[in-house]
C-alpha positions, 0 to 999 in steps of 0.5 A, a space after each residue: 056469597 057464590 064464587 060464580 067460577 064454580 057455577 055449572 047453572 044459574 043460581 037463586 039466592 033470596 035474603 030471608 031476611 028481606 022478604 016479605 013474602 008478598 009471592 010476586 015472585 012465585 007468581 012470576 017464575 016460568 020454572 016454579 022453583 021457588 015456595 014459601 016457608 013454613 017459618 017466619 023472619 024476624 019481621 014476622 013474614 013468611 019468606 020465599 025461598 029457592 027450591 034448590 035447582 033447575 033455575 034458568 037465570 031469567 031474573 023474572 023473580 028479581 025484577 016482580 020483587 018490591 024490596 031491593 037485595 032479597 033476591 039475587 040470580 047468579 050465573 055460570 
């Protein structure tokens, strides 16, 4: 988890683990900071993950994502 006392920008966080990599949210993010893994979870599924920077916070992602708790956007 973040301390939000230390964000200067909005932060992504997705649960590799929860995704399903169904790429709603690629399809979705204005900023295009999120991409799919190479890798695979535990459930077999190529997880999206967060770029790392320049997200604006919108939520947009968090609201296309089916499954509750893969994604979170945290804000300064």
């Amino acid at each position: 988890m973040t301390d939000k006392t230390t964000l200067t920008e909005p932060l992504l966080e997705i649960d590799p683990e929860l995704c399903k990599g169904c790429q709603l949210c690629l399809a979705v993010c204005p900023k295009s900071v999120i991409a799919v893994s190479d890798k695979l979870n535990s459930s077999s599924y190529h997880p999206a993950y967060y770029l790392g920077a320049d997200c604006n916070g919108c939520g947009l992602c968090f609201y296309a994502c089916p499954e509750p708790g893969a994604i979170r956007v945290v804000k300064p």
